[in-house]
C-alpha positions as a Markdown table, in Angstrom:
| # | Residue | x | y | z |
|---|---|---|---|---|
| 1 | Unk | -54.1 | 112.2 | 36.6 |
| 2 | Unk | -53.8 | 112.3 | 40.2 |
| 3 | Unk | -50.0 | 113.0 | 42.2 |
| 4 | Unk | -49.8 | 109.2 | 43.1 |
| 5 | Unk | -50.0 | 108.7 | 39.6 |
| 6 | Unk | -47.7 | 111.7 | 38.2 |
| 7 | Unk | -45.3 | 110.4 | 40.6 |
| 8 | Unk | -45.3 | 106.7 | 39.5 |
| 9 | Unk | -45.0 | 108.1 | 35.7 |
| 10 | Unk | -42.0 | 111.2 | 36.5 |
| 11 | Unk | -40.3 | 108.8 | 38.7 |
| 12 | Unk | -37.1 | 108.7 | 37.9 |
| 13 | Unk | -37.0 | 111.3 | 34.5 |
| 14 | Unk | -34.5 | 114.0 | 34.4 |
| 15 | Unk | -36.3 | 117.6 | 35.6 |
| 16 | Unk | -39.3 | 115.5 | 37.1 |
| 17 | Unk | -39.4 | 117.7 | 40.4 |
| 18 | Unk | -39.0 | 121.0 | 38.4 |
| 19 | Unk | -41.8 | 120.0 | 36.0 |
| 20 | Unk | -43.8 | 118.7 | 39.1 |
| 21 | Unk | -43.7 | 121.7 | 40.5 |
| 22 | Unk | -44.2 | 123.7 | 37.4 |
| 23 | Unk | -47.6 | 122.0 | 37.3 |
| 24 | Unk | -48.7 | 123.0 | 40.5 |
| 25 | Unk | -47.7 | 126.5 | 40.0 |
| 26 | Unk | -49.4 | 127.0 | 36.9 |
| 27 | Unk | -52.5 | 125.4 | 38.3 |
| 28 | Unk | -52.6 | 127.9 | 41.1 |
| 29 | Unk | -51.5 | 130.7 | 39.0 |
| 30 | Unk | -48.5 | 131.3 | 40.4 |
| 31 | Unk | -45.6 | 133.2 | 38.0 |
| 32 | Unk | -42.7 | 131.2 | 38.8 |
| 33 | Unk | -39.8 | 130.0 | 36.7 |
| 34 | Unk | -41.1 | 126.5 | 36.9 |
| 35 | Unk | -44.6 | 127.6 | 35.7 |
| 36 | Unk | -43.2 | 129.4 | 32.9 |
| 37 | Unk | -41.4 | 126.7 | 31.9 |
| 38 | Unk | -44.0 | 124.8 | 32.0 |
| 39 | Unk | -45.6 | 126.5 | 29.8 |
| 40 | Unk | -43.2 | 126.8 | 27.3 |
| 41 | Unk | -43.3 | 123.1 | 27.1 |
| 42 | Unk | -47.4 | 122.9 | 27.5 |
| 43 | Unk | -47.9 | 121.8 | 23.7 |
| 44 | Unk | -45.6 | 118.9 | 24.2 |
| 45 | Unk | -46.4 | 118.2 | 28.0 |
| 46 | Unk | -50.2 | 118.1 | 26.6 |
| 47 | Unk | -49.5 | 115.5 | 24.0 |
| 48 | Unk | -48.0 | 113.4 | 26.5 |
| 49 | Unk | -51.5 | 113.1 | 28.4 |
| 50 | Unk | -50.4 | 115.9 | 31.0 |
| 51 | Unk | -53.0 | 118.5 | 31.3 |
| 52 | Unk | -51.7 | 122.2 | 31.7 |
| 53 | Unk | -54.4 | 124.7 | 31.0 |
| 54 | Unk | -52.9 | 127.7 | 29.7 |
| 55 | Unk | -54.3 | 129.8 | 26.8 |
| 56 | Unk | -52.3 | 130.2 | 23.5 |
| 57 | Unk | -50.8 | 133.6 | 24.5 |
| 58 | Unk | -49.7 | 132.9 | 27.5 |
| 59 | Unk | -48.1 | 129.8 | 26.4 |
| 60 | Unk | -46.1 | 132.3 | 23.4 |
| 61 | Unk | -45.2 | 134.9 | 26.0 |
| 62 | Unk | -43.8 | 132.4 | 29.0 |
| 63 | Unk | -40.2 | 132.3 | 27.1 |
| 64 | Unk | -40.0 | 136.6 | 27.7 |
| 65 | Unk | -41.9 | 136.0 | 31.2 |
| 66 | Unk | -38.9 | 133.3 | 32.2 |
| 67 | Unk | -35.9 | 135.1 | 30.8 |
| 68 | Unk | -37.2 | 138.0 | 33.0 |
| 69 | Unk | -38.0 | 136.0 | 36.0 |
| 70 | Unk | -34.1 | 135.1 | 35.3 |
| 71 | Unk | -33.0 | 137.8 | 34.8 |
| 72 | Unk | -34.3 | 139.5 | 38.3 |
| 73 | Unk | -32.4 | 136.5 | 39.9 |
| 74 | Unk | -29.3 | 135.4 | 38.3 |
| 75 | Unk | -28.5 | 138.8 | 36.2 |
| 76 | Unk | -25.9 | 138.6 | 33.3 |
| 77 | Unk | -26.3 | 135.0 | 34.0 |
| 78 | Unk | -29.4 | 135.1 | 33.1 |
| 79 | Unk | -28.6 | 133.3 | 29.3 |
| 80 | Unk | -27.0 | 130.7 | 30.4 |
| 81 | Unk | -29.7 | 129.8 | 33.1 |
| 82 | Unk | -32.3 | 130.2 | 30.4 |
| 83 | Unk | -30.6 | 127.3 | 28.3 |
| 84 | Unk | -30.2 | 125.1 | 30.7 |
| 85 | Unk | -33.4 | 125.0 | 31.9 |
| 86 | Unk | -34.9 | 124.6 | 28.1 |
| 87 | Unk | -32.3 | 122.1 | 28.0 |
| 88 | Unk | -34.0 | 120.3 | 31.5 |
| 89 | Unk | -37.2 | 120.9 | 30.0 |
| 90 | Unk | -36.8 | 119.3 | 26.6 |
| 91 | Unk | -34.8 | 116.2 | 28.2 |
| 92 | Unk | -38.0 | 115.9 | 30.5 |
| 93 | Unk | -40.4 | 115.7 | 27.6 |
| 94 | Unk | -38.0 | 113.4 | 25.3 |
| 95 | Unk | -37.9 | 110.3 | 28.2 |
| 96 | Unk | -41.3 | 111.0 | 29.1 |
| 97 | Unk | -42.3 | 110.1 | 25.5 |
| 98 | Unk | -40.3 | 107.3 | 25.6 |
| 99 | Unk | -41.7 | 105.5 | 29.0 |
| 100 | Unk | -45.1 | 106.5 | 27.2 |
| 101 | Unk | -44.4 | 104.9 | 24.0 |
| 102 | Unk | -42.8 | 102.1 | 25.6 |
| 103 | Unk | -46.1 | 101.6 | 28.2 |
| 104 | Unk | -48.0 | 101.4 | 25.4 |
| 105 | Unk | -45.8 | 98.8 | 23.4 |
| 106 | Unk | -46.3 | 96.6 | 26.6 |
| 107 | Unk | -50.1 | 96.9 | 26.7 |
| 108 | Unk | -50.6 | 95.8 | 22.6 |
């Protein structure tokens, strides 16, 4: 899937933007709070048709990678940003799964 084509499909879709860039840090390898996110969400994101490459592991280890990432930047705070952004995460996979599901009601 190409950007054109991401965009067209997380237009609109609550967390598209931190997702979008999520993917782009993981494909470079950058460790970033998106890209740990990311990969916290890679089994689901994958199932939706969204390639992220990222080995079993690393996929079981982003959650302690993010809440440190958090922790260096937001401190005690650190919780509460940790939740909200699983929160942004899971609302991002749940519509994308529905603009898929419906896409494919359309084409049968």
């Amino acid at each position: 899937m190409n950007g054109t084509e991401r965009a067209m499909l997380f237009a609109g879709l609550p967390g598209a933007d931190l997702v979008s860039d999520g993917l782009a840090d993981v494909a470079a390898g950058r460790e970033t709070v998106a890209g740990e996110l990311v990969k916290i969400g890679s089994p689901r994101l994958n199932d939706c048709g969204l390639s992220v490459i990222v080995d079993h592991e690393e996929a079981l280890n982003a959650d302690r990678r993010l809440y440190t990432l958090l922790g260096a930047s937001h401190g005690n705070a650190a919780h509460s940003q940790y939740n909200a952004l699983i929160r942004q995460l899971v609302s991002f996979e749940r519509a994308l799964e529905q603009r898929l599901a419906r896409a494919r009601r359309v084409r049968v």
